[in-house]
C-alpha atoms as an extended CHARMM CRD file, in Angstrom:
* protein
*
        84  EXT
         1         1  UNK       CA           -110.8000000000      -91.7760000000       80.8230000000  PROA      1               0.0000000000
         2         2  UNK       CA           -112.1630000000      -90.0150000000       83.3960000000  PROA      2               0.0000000000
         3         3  UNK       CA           -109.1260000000      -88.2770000000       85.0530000000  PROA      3               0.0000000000
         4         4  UNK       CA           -108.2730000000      -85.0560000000       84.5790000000  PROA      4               0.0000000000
         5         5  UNK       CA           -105.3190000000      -84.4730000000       82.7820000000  PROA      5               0.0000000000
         6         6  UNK       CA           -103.1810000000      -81.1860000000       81.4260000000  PROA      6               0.0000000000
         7         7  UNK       CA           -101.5420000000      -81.5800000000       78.4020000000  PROA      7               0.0000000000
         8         8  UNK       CA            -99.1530000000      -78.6590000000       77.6900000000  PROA      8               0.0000000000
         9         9  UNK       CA            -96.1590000000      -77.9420000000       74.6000000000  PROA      9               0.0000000000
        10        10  UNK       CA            -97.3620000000      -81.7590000000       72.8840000000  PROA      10              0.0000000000
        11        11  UNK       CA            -97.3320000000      -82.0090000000       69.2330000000  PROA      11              0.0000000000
        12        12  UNK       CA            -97.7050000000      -84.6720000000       66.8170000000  PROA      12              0.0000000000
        13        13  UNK       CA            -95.8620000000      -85.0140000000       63.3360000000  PROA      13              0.0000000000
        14        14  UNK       CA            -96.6660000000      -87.6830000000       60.4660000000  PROA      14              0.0000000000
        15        15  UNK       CA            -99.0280000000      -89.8370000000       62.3080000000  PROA      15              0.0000000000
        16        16  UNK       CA           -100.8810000000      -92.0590000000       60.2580000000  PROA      16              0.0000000000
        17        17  UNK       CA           -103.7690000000      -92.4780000000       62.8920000000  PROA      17              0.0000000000
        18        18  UNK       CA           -104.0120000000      -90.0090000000       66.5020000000  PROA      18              0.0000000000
        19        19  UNK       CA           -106.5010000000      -91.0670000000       69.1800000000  PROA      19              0.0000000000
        20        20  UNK       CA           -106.1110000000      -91.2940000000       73.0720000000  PROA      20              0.0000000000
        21        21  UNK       CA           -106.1590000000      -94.9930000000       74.3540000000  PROA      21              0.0000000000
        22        22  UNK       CA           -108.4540000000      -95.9800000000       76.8910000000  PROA      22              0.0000000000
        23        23  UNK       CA           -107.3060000000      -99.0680000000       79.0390000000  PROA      23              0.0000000000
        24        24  UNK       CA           -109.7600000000     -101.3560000000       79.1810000000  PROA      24              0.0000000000
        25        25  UNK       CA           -111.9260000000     -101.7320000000       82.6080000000  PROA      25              0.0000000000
        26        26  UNK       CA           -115.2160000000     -102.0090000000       84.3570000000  PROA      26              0.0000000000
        27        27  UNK       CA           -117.5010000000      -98.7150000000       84.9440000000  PROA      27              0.0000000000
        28        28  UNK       CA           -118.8540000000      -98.5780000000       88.1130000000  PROA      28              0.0000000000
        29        29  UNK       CA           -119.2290000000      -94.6710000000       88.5960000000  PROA      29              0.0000000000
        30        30  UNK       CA           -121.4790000000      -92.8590000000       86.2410000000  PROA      30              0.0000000000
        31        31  UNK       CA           -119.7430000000      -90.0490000000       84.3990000000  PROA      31              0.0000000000
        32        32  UNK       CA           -119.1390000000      -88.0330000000       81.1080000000  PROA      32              0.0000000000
        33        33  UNK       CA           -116.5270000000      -88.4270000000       78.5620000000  PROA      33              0.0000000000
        34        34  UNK       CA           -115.4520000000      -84.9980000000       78.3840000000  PROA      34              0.0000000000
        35        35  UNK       CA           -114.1020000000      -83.2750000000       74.8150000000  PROA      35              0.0000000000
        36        36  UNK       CA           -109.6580000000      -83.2410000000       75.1940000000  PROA      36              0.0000000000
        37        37  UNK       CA           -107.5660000000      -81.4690000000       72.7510000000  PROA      37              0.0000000000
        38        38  UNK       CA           -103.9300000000      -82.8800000000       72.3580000000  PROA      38              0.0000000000
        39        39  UNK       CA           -100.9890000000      -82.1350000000       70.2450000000  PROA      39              0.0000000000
        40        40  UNK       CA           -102.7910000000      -79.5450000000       67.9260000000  PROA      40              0.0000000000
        41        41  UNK       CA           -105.7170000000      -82.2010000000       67.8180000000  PROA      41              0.0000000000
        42        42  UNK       CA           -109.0010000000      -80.1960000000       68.6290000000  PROA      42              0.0000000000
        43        43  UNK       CA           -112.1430000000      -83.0100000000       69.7710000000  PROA      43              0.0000000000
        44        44  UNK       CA           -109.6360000000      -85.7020000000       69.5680000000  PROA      44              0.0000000000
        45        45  UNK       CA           -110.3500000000      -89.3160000000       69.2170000000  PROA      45              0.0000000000
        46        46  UNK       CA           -110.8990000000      -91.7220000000       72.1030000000  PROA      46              0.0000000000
        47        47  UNK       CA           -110.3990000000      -95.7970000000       70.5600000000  PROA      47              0.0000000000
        48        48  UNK       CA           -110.8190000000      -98.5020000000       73.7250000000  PROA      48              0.0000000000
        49        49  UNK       CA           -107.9690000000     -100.8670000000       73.6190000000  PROA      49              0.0000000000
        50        50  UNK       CA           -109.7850000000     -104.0970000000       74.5160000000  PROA      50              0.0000000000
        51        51  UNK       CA           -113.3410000000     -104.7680000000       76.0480000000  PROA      51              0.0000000000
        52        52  UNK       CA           -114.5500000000     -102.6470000000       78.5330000000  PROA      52              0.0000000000
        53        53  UNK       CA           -117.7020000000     -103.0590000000       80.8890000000  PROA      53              0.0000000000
        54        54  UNK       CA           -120.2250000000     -100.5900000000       82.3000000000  PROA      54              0.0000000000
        55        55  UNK       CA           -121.8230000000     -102.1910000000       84.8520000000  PROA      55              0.0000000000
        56        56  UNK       CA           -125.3890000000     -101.9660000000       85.4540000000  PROA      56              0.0000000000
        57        57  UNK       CA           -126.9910000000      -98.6090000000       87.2660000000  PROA      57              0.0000000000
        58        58  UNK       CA           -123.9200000000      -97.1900000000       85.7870000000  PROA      58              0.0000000000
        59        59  UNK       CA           -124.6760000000      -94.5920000000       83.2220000000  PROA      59              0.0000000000
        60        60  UNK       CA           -121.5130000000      -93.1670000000       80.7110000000  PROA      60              0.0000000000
        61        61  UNK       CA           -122.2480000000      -90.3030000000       78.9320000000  PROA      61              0.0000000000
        62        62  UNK       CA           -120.6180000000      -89.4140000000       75.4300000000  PROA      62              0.0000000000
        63        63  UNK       CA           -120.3700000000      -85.5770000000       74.8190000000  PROA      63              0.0000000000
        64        64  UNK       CA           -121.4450000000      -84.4110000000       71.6830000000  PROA      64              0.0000000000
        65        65  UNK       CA           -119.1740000000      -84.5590000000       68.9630000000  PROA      65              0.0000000000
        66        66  UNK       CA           -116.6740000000      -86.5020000000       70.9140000000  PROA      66              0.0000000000
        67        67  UNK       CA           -115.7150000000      -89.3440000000       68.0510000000  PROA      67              0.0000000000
        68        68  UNK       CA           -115.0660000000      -92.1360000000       70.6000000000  PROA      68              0.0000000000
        69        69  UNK       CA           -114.2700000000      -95.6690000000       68.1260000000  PROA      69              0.0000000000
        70        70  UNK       CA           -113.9030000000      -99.0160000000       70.2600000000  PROA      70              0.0000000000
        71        71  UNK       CA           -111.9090000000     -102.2030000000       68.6940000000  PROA      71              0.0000000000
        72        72  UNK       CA           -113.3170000000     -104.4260000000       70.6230000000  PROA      72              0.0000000000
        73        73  UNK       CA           -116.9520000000     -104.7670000000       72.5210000000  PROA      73              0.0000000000
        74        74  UNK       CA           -118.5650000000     -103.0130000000       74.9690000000  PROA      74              0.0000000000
        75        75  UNK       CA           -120.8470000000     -104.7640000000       77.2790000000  PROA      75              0.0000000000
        76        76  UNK       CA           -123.2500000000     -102.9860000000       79.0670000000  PROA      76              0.0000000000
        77        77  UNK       CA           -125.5300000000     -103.9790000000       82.5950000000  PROA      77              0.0000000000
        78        78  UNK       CA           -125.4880000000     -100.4090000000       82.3720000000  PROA      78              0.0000000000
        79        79  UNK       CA           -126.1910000000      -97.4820000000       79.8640000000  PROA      79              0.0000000000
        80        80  UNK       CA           -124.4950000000      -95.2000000000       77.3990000000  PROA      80              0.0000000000
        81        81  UNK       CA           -125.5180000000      -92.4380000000       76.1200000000  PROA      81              0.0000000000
        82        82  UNK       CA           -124.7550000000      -89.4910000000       73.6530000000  PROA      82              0.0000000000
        83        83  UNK       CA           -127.0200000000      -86.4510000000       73.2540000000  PROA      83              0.0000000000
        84        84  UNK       CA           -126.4140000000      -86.7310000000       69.4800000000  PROA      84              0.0000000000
């Protein structure tokens, strides 16, 4: 989630639901969840894939207006935070 990727010439056609997956893991490192565009998608949506951890001491920051949508739980030792 962290990484930083380039996405270049992507587009997306009749998609009933866009989001970037986030493979579910333990946070150890405190860090932001920065704002990604992708296939004509500006702010788009990050949805966690399964339970994720953030261990404690470890502090995640959400952006603001970053819609980030989980399906399952996320435990936190640790803290999350969004400046919204």
């Amino acid at each position: 989630m962290f990484s930083e990727p380039e996405f270049n010439n992507c587009s997306a056609l009749n998609v009933g639901f866009m989001a970037l997956a986030v493979i579910p893991e333990t946070y150890s490192l405190s860090d932001t969840i920065p704002i990604r565009s992708f296939g004509g998608y500006d702010n788009i949506t990050y949805l966690t894939e399964g339970p994720s951890t953030i261990n404690t001491g470890t502090t995640i920051t959400i952006s603001e207006g970053v819609v980030f949508k989980s399906r399952e739980n996320i435990t936190s030792g640790g803290y999350y935070y969004s400046p919204s």
